[in-house]
Residue, then its C-alpha position, 0 to 999 in steps of 0.5 A: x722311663x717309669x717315674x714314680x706315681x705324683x701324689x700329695x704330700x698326704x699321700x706321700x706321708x702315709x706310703x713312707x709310713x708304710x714303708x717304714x714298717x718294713x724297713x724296721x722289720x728288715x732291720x730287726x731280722x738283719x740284726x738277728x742274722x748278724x747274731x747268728x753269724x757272730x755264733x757261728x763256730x770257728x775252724x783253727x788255721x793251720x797251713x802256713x800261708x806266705x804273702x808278699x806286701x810292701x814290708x816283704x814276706x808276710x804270714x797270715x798272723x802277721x796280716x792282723x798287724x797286732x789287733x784282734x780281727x782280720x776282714x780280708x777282701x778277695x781282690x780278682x787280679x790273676x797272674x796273668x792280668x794287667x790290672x785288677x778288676x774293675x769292680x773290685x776297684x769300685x768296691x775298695x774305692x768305697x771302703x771308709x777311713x780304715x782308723x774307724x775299724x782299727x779303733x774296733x781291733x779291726x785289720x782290712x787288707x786286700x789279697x789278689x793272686x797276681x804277684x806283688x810287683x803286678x799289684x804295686x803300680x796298679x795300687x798306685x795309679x788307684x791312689x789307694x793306701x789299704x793294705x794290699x797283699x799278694x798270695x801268689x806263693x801259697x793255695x790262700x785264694x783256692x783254699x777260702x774259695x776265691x779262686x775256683x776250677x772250672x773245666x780245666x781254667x782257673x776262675x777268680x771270684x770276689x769275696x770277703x773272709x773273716x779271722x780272728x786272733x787269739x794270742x798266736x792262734x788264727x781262725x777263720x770265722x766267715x766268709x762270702x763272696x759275689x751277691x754276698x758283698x752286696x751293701x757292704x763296704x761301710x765300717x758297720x757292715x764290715x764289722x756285722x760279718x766279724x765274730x766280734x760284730x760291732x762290740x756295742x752292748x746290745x749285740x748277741x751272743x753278750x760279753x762280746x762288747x768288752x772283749x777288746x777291754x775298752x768301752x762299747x763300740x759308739x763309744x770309741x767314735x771319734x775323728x779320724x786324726x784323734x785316734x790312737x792306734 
């Protein structure tokens, strides 16, 4: 195995030093990546997309359950699979408190194409409470890419799409998949892909912050048991 070079405490300073610098450059660059995202313009949904979910049928409106923004993880659990896959799972056993993004207007659900009596006992065995949809009725997973024709075979992928709401109408802003996933899974970084990003003061485009009417994003934080949904 190749360990890392032992040197001083001295020299160990100076190289973290070093680094720093760069890490502070890659964060100043991820922040104006994330504004352009945010400036991204947006496509109107129009198909009527039909999900099963532990209340029954469910449209795409109705996955907001009332807030403003929609992350939906693209879970791979085909039809004619016994179980989800297996990072998938890793990635939704990460996923936070979900009340930290409620308290940003922020809905996450996950939706595979297996049907719902296939998601429900896996999502048990799992001990998960997210929200977990099936869109085995509809073209969802084809029509956001995250199910994909290749030589003849259906083949899924992982991925996370964006909406957002505005009164009845629903538009899709971002989407990523595969590589795209890497780093995220904290509230933070599922709120860097959304339209509204974080809602903190200092983000571009500006005015995004009040959108949802209530104080800047950091100033919304508290335990999880104390908000109000």
């Amino acid at each position: 195995m190749s360990l890392p070079e032992i040197v001083s405490r001295t020299q160990w300073r100076a190289a973290r030093e070093e680094l720093l610098l760069k890490e502070k450059a890659l964060t100043r660059a991820r922040d104006a990546l994330n504004a352009e995202r945010r400036a991204l313009p947006m496509v109107e949904i129009d198909t009527e997309y039909v999900f099963e979910g532990g209340d029954g049928k469910a449209t795409l409106l109705d996955l907001f359950e009332g807030r403003d923004q929609l992350v939906v993880y693209h879970f791979m659990f085909a039809p004619e699979w016994e179980a989800g896959c297996r990072s998938c799972s890793a990635f939704l056993d990460q996923i936070g408190h979900l009340a930290h993004l409620k308290a940003r207007g922020t809905t996450f659900a996950a939706v595979s194409r297996a049907p719902y009596p296939k998601i429900l006992p896996f999502k048990a065995r799992m001990g998960w409470t997210v929200p977990w949809y099936s869109s085995y009725a509809s073209d969802f997973n084809r029509d956001f890419e995250a199910t994909l024709e290749h030589e003849g075979e259906l083949v899924e992928r992982p991925g996370v799409s964006c909406f957002l709401r505005e009164h009845d109408r629903v538009f899709h802003t971002y989407s990523t998949y595969e590589r795209g996933l890497d780093g995220l899974g904290s509230t933070t970084t599922l709120l860097d892909l959304t339209a509204l990003g974080r809602q903190e003061a200092w983000e571009e485009p500006k005015g995004r912050a009040s959108a949802l009417g209530a104080p800047a994003g950091s100033e919304r934080i508290r335990y999880h048991d104390e908000y109000e949904d």
